[in-house]
PASEBA-1860 file (N, C-alpha, C; in nm, 3 decimals):
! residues 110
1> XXXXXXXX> 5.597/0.674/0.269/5.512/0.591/0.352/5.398/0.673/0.411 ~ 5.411/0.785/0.467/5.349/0.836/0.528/5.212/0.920/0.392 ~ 5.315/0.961/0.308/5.170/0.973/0.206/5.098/0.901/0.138 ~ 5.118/0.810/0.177/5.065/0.636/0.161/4.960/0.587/0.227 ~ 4.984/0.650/0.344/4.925/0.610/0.462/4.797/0.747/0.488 ~ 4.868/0.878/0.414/4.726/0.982/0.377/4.665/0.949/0.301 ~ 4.685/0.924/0.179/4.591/0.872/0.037/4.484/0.748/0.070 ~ 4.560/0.626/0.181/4.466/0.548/0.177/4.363/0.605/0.309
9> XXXXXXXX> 4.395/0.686/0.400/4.272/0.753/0.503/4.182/0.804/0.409 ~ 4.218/0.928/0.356/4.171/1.005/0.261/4.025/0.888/0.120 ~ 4.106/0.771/0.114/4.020/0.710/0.004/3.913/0.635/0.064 ~ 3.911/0.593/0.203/3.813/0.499/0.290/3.718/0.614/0.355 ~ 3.788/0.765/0.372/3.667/0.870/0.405/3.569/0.870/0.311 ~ 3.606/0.887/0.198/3.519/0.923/0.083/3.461/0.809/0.069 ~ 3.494/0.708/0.049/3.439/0.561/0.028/3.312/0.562/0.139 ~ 3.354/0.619/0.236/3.240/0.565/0.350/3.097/0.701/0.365
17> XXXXXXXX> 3.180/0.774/0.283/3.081/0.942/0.296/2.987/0.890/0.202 ~ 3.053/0.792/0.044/2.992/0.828/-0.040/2.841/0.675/-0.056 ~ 2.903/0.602/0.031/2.811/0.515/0.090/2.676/0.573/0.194 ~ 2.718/0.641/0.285/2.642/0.732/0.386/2.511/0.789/0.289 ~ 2.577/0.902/0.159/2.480/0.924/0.095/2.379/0.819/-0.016 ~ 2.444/0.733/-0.020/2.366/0.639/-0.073/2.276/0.605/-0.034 ~ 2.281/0.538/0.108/2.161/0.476/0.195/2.046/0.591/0.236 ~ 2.104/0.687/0.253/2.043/0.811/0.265/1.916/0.774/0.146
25> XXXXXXXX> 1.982/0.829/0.038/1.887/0.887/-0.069/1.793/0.701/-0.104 ~ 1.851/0.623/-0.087/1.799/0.480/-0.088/1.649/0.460/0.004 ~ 1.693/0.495/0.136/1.575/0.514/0.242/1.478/0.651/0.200 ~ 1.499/0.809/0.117/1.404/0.882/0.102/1.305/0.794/-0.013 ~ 1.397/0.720/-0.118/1.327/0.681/-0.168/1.184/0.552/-0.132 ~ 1.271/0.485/-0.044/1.170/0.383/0.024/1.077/0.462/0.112 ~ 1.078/0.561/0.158/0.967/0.680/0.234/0.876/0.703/0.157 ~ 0.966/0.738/0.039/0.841/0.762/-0.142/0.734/0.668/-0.152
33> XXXXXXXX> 0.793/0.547/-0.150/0.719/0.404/-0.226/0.639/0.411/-0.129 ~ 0.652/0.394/0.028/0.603/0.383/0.070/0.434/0.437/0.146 ~ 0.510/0.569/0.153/0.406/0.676/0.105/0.297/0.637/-0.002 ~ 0.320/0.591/-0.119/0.249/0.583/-0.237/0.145/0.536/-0.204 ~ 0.186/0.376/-0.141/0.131/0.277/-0.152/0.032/0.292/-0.043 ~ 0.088/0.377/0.108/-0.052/0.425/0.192/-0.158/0.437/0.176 ~ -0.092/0.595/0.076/-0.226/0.659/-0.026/-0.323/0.574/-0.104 ~ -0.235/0.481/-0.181/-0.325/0.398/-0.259/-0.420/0.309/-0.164
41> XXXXXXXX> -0.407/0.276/-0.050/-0.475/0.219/0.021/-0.559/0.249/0.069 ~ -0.523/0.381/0.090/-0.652/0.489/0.146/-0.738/0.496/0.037 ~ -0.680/0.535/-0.058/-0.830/0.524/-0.197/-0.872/0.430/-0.210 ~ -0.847/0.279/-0.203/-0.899/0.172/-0.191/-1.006/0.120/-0.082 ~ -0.997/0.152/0.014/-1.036/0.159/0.128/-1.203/0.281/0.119 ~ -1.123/0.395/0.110/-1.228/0.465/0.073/-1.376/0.446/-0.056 ~ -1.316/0.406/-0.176/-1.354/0.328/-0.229/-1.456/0.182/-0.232 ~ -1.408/0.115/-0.147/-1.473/0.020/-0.142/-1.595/0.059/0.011
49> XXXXXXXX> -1.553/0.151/0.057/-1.690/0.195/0.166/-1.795/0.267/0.082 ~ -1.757/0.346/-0.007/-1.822/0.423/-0.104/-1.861/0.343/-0.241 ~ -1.845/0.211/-0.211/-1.914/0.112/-0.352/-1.844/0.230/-0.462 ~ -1.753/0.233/-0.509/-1.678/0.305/-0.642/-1.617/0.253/-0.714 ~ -1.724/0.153/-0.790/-1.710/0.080/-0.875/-1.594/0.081/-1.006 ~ -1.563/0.216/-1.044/-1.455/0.301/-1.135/-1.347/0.300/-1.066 ~ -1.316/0.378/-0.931/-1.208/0.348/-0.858/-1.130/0.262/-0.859 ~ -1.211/0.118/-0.830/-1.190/-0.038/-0.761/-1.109/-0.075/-0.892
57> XXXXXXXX> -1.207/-0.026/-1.013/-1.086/-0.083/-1.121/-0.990/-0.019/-1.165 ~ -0.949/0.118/-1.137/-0.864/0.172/-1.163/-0.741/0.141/-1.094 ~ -0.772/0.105/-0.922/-0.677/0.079/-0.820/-0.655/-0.057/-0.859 ~ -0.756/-0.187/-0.892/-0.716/-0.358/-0.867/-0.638/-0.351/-1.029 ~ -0.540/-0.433/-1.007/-0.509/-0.498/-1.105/-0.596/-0.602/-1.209 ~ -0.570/-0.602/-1.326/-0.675/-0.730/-1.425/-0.676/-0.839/-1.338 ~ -0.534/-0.887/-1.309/-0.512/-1.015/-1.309/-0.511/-1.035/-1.129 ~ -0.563/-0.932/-1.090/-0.627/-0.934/-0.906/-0.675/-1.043/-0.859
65> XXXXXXXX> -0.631/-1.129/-0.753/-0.709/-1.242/-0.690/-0.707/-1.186/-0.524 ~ -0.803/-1.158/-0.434/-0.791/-1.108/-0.296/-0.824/-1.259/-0.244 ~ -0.777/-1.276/-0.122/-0.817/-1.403/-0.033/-0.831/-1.312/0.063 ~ -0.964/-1.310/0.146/-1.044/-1.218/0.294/-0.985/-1.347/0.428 ~ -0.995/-1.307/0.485/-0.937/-1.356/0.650/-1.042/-1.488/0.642 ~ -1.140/-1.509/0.586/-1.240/-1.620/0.592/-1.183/-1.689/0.500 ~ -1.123/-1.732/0.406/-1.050/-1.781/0.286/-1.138/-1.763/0.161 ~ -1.213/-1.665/0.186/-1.286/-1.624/0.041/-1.212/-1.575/-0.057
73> XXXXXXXX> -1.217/-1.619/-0.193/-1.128/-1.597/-0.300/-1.209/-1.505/-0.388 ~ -1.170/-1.395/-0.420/-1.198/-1.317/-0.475/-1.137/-1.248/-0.617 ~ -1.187/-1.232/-0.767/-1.102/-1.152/-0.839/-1.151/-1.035/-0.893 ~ -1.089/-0.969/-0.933/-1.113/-0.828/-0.983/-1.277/-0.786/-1.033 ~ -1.305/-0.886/-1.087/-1.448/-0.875/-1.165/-1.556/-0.934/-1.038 ~ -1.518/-0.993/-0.940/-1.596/-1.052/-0.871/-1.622/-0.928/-0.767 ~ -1.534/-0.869/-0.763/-1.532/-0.726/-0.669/-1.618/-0.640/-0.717 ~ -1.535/-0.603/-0.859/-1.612/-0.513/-0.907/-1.779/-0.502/-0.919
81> XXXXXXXX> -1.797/-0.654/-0.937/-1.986/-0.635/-0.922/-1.999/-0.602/-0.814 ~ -1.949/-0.647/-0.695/-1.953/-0.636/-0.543/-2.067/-0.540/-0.502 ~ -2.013/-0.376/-0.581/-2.104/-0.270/-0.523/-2.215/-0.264/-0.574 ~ -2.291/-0.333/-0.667/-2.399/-0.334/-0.702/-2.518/-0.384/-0.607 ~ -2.460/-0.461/-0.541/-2.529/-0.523/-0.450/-2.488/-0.435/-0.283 ~ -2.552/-0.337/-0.307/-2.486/-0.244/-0.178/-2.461/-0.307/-0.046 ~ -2.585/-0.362/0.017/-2.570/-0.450/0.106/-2.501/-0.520/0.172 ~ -2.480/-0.612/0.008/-2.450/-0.726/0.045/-2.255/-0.691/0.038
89> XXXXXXXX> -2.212/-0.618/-0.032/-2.099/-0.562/-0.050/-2.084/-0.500/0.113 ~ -2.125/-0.435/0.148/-2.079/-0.393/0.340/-2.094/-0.498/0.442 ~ -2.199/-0.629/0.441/-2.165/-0.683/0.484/-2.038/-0.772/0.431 ~ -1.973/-0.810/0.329/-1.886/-0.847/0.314/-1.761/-0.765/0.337 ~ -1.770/-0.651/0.310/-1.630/-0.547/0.415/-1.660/-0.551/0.552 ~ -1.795/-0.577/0.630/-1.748/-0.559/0.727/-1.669/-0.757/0.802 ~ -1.695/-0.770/0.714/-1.651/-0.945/0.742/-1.528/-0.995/0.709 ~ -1.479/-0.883/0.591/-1.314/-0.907/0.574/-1.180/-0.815/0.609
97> XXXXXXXX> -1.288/-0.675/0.719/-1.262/-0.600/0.745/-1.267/-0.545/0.887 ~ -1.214/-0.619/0.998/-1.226/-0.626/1.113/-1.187/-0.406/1.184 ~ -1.187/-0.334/1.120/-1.161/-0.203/1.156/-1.274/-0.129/1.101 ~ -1.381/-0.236/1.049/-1.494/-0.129/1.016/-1.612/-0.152/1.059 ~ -1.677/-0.058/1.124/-1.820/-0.090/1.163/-1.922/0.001/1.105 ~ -2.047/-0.037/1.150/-2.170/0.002/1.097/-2.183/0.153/1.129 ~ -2.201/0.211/1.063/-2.246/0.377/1.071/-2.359/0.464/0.984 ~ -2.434/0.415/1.041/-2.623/0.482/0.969/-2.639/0.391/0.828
105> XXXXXX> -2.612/0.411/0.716/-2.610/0.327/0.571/-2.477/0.318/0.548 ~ -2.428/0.345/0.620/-2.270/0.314/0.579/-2.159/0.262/0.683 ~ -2.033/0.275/0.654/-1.961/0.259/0.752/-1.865/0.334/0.811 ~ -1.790/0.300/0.886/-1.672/0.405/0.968/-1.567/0.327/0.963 ~ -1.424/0.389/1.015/-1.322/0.307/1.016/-1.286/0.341/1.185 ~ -1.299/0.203/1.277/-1.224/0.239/1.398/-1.101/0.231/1.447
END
């Protein structure tokens, strides 16, 4: 009885250690993704202040549709011309982009 009663302590330690490391390595990984996807935002971001027309398509997906806080519908190709029109491309970041303002020909992030 009593080594009955060790084997099953003994099998719910490990059971619960080997869970512990699971969530562990589960959450570094969600730190990873998450991380990624920062970065990618930051190049996007950067990108679209810097009209980088190559970037924009490297970062948007083909099949990209953006909707801006105004309900402007936007897709990949509609962006991508975007920076051609320098202008008119910053005033439209700064209109779907409430953290950016005007800074000499360009912009800032506040």
């Amino acid at each position: 009885m009593r080594r009955t009663l060790v084997i099953a302590v003994l099998a719910l330690t490990a059971t619960s250690i080997a869970l512990g490391q699971k969530q562990s390595a589960s959450k570094d990984q969600r730190s990873s993704v998450e991380q990624a996807i920062r970065q990618l935002d930051h190049e996007r971001i950067q990108a679209q202040i810097g009209a980088d027309a190559a970037a924009l398509d490297r970062i948007y997906a083909d099949d990209f549709i953006g909707v801006g806080p105004s309900g402007t519908v936007r897709t990949k190709t509609q962006v991508l011309v975007s920076p051609k029109d320098r202008e008119g491309f910053l005033q439209a970041l700064l209109h779907a982009c409430p953290h950016l303002r005007r800074q000499g020909d360009g912009l800032r992030r506040t």
